[in-house]
C-alpha positions in Angstrom: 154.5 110.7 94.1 156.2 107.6 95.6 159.8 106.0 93.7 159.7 102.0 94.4 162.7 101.3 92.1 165.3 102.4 90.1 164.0 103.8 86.2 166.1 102.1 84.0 164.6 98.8 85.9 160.6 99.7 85.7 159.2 97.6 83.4 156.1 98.9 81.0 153.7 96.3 79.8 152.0 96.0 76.6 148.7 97.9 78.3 151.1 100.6 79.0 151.3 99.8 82.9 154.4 100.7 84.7 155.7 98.1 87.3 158.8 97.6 89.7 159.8 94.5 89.3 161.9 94.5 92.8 158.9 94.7 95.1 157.3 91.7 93.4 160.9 89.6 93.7 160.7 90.4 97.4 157.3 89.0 98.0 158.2 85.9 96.4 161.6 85.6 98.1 159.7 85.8 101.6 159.7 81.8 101.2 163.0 80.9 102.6 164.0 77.9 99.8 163.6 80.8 97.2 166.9 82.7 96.7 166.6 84.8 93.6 163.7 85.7 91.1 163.6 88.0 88.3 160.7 89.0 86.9 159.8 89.3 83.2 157.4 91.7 81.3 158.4 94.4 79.4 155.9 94.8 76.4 154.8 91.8 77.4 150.8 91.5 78.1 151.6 89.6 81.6 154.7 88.9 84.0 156.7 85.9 84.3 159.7 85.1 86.6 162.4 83.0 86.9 162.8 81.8 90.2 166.0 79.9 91.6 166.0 77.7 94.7 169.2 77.8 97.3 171.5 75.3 97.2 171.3 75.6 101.5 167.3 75.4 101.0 168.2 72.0 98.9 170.9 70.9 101.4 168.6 71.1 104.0 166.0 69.1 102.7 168.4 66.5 101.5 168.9 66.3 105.4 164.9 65.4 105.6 164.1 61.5 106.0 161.5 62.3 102.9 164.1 63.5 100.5 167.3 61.7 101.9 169.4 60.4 99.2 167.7 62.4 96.6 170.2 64.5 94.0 169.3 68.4 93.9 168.2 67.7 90.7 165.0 65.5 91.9 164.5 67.7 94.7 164.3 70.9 92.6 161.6 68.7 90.1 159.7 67.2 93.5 156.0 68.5 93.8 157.0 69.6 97.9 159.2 72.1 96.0 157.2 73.4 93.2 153.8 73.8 95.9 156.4 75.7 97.8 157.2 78.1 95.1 153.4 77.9 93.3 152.1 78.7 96.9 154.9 82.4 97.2 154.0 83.0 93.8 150.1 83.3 94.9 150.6 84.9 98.3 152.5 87.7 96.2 150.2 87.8 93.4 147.2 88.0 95.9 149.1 91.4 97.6 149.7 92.8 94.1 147.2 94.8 91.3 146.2 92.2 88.6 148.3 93.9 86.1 151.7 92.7 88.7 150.5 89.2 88.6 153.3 86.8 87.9 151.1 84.8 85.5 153.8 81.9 84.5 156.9 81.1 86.1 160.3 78.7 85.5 162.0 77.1 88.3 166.2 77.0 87.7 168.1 74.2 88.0 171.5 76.6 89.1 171.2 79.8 91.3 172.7 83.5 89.3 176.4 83.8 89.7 179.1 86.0 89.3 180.8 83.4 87.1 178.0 83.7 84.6 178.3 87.5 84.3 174.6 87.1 85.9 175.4 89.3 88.9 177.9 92.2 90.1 180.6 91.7 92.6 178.2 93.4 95.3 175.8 90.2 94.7 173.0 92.2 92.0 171.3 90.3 89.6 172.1 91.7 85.9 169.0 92.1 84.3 170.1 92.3 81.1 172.5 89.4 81.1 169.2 87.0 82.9 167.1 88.0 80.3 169.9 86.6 77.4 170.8 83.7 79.1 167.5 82.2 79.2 165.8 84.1 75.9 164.4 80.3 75.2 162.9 80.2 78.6 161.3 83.4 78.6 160.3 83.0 74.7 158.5 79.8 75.8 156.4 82.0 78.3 155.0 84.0 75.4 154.9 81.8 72.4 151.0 81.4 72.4 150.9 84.9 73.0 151.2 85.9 69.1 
């Protein structure tokens, strides 16, 4: 028997599958412009995430002749960004079982913060407060999924 996360954070998908959602954030967040992702599946058939991009990641490609000038906004829509994350998202997914797949994914325009209530003062991500504050996100992962 082998713990990999806390209980109360496992998630058990709709094929009855129990995952730990922490080991599959760390895989993706191997890719330095990735700062935070939570991943999404409880009674769900598959797993999403919502990924965030650091604002030093986007600062230092600002600094890049290809993306000087650009807002953070453009950068965070650019196709060098989303390969980036698309490219994490399949290097974890290759490591993982099938059922730990991260089958769909949102990039965030704004990291979690503490001023949101989206994280504790020792920097962890509330779960429970993610998952409210972007229902319509998540919702949209599964809405052909009726």
């Amino acid at each position: 028997m082998r713990i990999t996360d806390r209980k109360k954070n496992l998630l058990i998908t709709a094929g009855g599958k129990n995952v730990a959602p922490s080991n599959i954030e760390i895989l993706i967040t191997r890719e330095p412009l990735i700062s935070q992702v939570v991943v999404i599946g409880d009674r769900r058939r598959f797993l999403s995430a919502l990924i965030t991009i650091s604002a030093e990641g986007i600062a230092g490609l600002q600094e890049t002749e290809a993306f000087s000038g650009k807002s953070a906004q453009e950068i965070l829509e650019s196709d060098h960004v989303r390969s980036l994350v698309e490219k994490s998202v399949g290097d974890a997914n290759s490591e993982l079982a099938r059922y730990e797949n991260i089958r769909k994914y949102e990039i965030l325009p704004v990291e979690f913060t503490e001023e949101k209530d989206e994280m504790t003062p020792t920097m962890k991500i509330k779960r429970r407060v993610v998952l409210e504050n972007y229902a319509d996100v998540i919702e949209g992962f599964y809405a052909e999924e009726v």
